[in-house]
C-alpha positions in Angstrom: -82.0 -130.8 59.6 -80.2 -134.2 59.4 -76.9 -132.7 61.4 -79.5 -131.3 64.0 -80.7 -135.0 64.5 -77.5 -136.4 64.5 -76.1 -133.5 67.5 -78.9 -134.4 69.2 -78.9 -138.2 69.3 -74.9 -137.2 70.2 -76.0 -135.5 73.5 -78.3 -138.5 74.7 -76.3 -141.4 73.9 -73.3 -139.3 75.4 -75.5 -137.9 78.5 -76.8 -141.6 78.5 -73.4 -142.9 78.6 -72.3 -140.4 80.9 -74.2 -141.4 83.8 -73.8 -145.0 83.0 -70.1 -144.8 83.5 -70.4 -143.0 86.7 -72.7 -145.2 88.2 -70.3 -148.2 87.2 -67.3 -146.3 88.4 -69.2 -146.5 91.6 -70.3 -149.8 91.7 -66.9 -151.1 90.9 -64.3 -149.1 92.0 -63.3 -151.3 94.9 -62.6 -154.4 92.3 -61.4 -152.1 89.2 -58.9 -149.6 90.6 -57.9 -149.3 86.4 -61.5 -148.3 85.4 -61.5 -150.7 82.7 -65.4 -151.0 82.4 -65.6 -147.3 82.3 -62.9 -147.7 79.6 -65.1 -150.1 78.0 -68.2 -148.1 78.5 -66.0 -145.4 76.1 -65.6 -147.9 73.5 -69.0 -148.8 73.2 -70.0 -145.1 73.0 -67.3 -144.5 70.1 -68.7 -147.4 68.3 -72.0 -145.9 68.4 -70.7 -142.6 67.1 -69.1 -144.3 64.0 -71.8 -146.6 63.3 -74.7 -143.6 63.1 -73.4 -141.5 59.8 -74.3 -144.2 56.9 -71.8 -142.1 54.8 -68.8 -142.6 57.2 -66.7 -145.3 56.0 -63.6 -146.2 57.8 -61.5 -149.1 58.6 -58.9 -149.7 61.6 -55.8 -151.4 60.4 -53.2 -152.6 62.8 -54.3 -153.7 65.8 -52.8 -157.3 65.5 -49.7 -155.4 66.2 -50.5 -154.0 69.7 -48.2 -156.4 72.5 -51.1 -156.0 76.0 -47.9 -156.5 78.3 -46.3 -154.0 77.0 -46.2 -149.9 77.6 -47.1 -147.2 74.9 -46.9 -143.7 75.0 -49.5 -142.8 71.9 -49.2 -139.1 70.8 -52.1 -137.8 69.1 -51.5 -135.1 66.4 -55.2 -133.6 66.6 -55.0 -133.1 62.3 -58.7 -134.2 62.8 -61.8 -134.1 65.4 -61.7 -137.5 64.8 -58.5 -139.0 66.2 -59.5 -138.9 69.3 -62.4 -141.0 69.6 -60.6 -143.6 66.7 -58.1 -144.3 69.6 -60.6 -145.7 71.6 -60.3 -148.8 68.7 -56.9 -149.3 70.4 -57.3 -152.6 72.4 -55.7 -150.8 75.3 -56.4 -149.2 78.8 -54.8 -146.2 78.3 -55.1 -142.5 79.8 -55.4 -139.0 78.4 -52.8 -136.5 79.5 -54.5 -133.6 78.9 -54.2 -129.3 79.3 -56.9 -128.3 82.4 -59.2 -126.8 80.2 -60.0 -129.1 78.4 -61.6 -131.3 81.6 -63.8 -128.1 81.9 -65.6 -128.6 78.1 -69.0 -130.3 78.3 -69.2 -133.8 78.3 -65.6 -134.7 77.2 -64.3 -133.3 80.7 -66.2 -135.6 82.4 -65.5 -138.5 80.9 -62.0 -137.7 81.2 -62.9 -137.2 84.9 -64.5 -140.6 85.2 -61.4 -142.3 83.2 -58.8 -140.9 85.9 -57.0 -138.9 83.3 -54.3 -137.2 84.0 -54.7 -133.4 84.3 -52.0 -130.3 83.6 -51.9 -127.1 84.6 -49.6 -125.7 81.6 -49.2 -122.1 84.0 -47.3 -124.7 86.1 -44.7 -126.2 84.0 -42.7 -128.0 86.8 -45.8 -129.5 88.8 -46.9 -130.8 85.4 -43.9 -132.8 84.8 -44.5 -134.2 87.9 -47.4 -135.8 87.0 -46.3 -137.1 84.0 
């Protein structure tokens, strides 16, 4: 019963969220071209989905180390469900390069949509690198 709570206080706050970040990606896409308030929107949203389990404990180390002027390339290594979101701890802008299907799953496509992540078709291998 508790996990049904919890998946359901996941799809408001994320449906909430959702339509927040859209409505600010309207309001300031003329001044933000980098969609750093719908960046920061994210953030917010991942801090909500950590702080709800009271048996989740975690701890972000390393952060001091992270140069703003300077360009990362972060690769993800998907072990967990979880290593996505934690990156939004990352005191960075950054974008998702990601495989076109995954922009088609519920919710999680459209906030890569609303980020301006970068798409790839895989069945395209040269077009993708072009993107990249």
């Amino acid at each position: 019963m508790l996990s049904v709570l919890f998946y359901l206080f996941l799809f408001v706050i994320c449906t909430f969220f959702l339509v927040l970040s859209a409505v600010a990606l309207l309001l300031t896409w003329p001044f933000d071209k980098s969609r750093r308030i719908v960046h920061e929107l994210s953030r917010i949203l991942v801090r909500i989905f950590y702080a709800v389990p009271p048996l989740w404990k975690f701890r972000v180390t390393g952060r001091e180390y992270i140069d703003r002027r300077k360009p990362y390339v972060i690769v993800v290594n998907h072990q967990a469900g979880l290593d996505i979101p934690t990156l939004y701890f990352v005191p960075l802008n950054f974008r998702w390069v990601s495989k076109r299907e995954v922009f088609k799953v519920p919710f999680f496509g459209q906030f890569l949509l609303l980020h301006g992540d970068i798409c790839i078709n895989r069945s395209h291998a040269t077009a993708a690198m072009e993107k990249v």
